[in-house]
PATI-342877 format. One line per field, with one value per residue: x, y, z of N, C-alpha, C in turn; residue in one letter; residue number from 1. Coordinates in pm, whole numbers. Example, Ala and Ser with C-alpha at 12.3 -4.5 7.8 and 13.67 -1.06 7.14 Angstrom:
n.px: (1319/1285)
n.py: (-569/-225)
n.pz: (780/708)
ca.px: (1230/1367)
ca.py: (-450/-106)
ca.pz: (780/714)
c.px: (1320/1290)
c.py: (-330/3)
c.pz: (780/787)
rest: (A/S)
nr: (1/2)
//
This chain:
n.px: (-5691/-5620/-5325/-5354/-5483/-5239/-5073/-5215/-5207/-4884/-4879/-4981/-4827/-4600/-4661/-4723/-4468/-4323/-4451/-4358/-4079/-4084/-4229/-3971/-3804/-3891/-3929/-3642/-3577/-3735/-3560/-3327/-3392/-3463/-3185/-3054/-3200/-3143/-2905/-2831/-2963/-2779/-2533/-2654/-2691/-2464/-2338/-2473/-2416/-2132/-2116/-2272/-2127/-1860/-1957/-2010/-1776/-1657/-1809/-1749/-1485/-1541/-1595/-1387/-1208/-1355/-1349/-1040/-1011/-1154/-978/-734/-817/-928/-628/-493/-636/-625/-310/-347/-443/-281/-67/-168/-207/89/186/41/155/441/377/295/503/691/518/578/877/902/754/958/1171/1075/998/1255/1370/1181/1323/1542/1557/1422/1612/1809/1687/1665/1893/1993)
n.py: (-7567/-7581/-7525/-7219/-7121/-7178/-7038/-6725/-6737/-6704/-6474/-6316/-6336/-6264/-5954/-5921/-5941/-5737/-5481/-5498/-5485/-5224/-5065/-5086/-4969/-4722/-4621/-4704/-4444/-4279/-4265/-4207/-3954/-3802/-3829/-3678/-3424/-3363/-3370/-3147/-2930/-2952/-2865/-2591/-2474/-2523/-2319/-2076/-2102/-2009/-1777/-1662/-1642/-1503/-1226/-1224/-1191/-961/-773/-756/-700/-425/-310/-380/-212/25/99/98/363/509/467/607/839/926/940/1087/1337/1372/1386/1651/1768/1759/1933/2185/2220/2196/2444/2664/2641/2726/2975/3123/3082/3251/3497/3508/3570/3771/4000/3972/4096/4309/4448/4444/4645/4855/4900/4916/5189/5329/5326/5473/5741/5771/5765/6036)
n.pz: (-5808/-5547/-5608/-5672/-5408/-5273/-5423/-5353/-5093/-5069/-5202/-5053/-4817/-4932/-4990/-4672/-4599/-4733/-4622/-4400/-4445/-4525/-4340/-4144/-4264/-4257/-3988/-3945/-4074/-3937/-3713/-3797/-3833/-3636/-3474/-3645/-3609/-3399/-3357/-3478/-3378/-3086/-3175/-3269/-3023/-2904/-3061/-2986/-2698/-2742/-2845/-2655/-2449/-2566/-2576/-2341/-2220/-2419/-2261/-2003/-2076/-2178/-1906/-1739/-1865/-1874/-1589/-1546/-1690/-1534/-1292/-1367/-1420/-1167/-1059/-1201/-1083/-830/-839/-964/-844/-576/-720/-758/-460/-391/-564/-457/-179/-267/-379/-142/-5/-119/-78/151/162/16/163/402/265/247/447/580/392/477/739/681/561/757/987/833/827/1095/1130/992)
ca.px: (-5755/-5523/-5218/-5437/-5477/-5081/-5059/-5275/-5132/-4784/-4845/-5028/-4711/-4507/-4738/-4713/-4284/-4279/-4499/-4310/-3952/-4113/-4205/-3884/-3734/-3932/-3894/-3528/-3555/-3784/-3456/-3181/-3399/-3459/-3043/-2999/-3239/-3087/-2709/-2836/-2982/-2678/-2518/-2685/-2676/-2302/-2290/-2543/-2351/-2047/-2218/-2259/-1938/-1830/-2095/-1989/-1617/-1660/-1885/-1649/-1376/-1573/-1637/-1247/-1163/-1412/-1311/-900/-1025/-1202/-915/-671/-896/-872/-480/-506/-707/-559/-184/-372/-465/-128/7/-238/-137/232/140/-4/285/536/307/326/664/742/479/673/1000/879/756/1078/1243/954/1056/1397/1410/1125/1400/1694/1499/1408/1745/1882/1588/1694/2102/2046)
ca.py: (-7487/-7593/-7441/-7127/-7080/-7160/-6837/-6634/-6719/-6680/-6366/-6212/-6341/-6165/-5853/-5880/-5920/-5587/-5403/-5501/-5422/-5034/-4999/-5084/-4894/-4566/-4621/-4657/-4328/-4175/-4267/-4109/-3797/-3762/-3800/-3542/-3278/-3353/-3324/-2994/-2851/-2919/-2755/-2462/-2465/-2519/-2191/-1956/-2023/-1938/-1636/-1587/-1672/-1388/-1141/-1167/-1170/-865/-656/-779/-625/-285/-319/-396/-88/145/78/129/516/595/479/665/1000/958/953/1239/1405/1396/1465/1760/1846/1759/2004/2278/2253/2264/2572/2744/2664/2807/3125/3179/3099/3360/3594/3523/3621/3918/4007/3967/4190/4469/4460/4493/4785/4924/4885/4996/5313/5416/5347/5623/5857/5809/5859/6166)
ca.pz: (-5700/-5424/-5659/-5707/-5307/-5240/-5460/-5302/-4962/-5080/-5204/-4899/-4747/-4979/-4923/-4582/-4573/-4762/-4542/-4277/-4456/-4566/-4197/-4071/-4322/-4209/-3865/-3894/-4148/-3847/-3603/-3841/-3923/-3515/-3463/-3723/-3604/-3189/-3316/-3511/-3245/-3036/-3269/-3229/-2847/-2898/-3120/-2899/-2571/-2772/-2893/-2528/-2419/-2603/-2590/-2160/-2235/-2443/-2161/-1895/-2107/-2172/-1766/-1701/-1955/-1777/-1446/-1586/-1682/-1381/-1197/-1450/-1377/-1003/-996/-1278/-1049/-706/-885/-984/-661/-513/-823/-734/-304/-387/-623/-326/-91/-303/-356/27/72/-237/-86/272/100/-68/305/500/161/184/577/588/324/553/812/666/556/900/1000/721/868/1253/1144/980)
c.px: (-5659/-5382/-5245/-5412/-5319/-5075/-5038/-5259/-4954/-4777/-4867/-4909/-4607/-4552/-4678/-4512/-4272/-4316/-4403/-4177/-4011/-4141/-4101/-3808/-3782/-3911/-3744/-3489/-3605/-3651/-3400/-3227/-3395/-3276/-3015/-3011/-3161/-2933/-2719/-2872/-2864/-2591/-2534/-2696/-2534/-2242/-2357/-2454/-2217/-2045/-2164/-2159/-1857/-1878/-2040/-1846/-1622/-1738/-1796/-1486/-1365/-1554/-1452/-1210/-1211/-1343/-1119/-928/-1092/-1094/-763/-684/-899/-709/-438/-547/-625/-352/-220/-416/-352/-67/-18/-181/16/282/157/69/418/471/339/442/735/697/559/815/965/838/839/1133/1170/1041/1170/1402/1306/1236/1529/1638/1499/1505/1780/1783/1663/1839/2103/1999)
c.py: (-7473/-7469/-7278/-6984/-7085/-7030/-6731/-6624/-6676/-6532/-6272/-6252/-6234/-6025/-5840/-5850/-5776/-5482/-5377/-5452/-5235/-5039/-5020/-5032/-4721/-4523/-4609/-4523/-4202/-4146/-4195/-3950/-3728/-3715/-3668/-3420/-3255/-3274/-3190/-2909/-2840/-2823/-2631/-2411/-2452/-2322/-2059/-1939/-1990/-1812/-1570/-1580/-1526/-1276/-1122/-1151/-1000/-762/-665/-644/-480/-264/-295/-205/17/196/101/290/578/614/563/809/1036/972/1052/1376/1492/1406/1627/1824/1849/1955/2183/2312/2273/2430/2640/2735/2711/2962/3189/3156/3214/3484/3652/3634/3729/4034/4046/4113/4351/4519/4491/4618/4890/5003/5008/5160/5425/5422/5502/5759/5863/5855/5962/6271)
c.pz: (-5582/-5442/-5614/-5538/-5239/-5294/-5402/-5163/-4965/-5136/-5118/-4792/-4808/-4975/-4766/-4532/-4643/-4746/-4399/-4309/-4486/-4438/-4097/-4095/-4278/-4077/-3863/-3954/-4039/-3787/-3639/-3852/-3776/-3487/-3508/-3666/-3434/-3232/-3396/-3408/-3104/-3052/-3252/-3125/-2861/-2938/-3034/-2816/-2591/-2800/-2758/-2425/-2430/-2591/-2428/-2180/-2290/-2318/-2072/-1923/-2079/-2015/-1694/-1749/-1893/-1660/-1440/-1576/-1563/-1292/-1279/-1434/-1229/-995/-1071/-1191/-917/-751/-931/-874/-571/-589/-727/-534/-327/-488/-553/-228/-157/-316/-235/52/-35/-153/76/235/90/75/362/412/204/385/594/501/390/670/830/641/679/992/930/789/1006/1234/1101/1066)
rest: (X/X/X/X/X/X/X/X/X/X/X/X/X/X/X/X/X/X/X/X/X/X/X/X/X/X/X/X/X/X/X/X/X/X/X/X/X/X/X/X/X/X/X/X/X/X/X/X/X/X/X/X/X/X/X/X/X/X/X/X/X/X/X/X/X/X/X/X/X/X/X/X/X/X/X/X/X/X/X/X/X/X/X/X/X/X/X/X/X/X/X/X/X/X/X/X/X/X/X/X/X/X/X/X/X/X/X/X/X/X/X/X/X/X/X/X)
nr: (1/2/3/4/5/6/7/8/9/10/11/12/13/14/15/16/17/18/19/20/21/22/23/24/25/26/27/28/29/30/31/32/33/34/35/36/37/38/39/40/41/42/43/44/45/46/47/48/49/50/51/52/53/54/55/56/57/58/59/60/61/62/63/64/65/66/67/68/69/70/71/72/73/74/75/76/77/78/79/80/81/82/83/84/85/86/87/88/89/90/91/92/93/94/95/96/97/98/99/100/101/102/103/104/105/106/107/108/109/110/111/112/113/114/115/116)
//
């Protein structure tokens, strides 16, 4: 009888030691599966604000690039407006010329009229 109850206490001991190793075993299985899903999710924080890293690098660029042709089209612009005013001052200094020419053979003309 005595034997019987040693047993039956030794095995609710041994019961209870391998309740206690499976819940220390799940608990430390909870810990590793927590680690896992944190350093994945880092992970993926790591890769988004690279994402976005890039994603502003690239707009910046377009933004840089824009801002190159605008200022590419302004000095296009105003050389073309330079182009166009020195145009128009040779015109008048041609149409000057042509002027003085039309004048003088006016000149000499009415000369040849008053000598004869």
């Amino acid at each position: 009888r005595q034997a019987q109850i040693q047993a039956q206490n030794a095995k609710k001991a041994a019961q209870k030691e391998e309740a206690r190793k499976a819940e220390a075993a799940r608990r430390q299985a909870q810990i590793e599966a927590d680690q896992a899903k944190k350093a994945a999710q880092e992970e993926e924080a790591k890769k988004a604000a690279s994402l976005a890293a890039r994603r502003q690098a690239q707009i910046q660029a377009e933004k840089t690039k824009k801002a190159s042709q605008k200022e590419e089209a302004k000095k296009a612009e105003a050389a073309r407006q330079q182009a166009q005013i020195e145009a128009a001052q040779a015109k008048k200094l041609a149409q000057e010329e042509e002027d003085k020419k039309t004048a003088a053979l006016a000149a000499r003309k009415q000369a040849q009229i008053e000598a004869a």
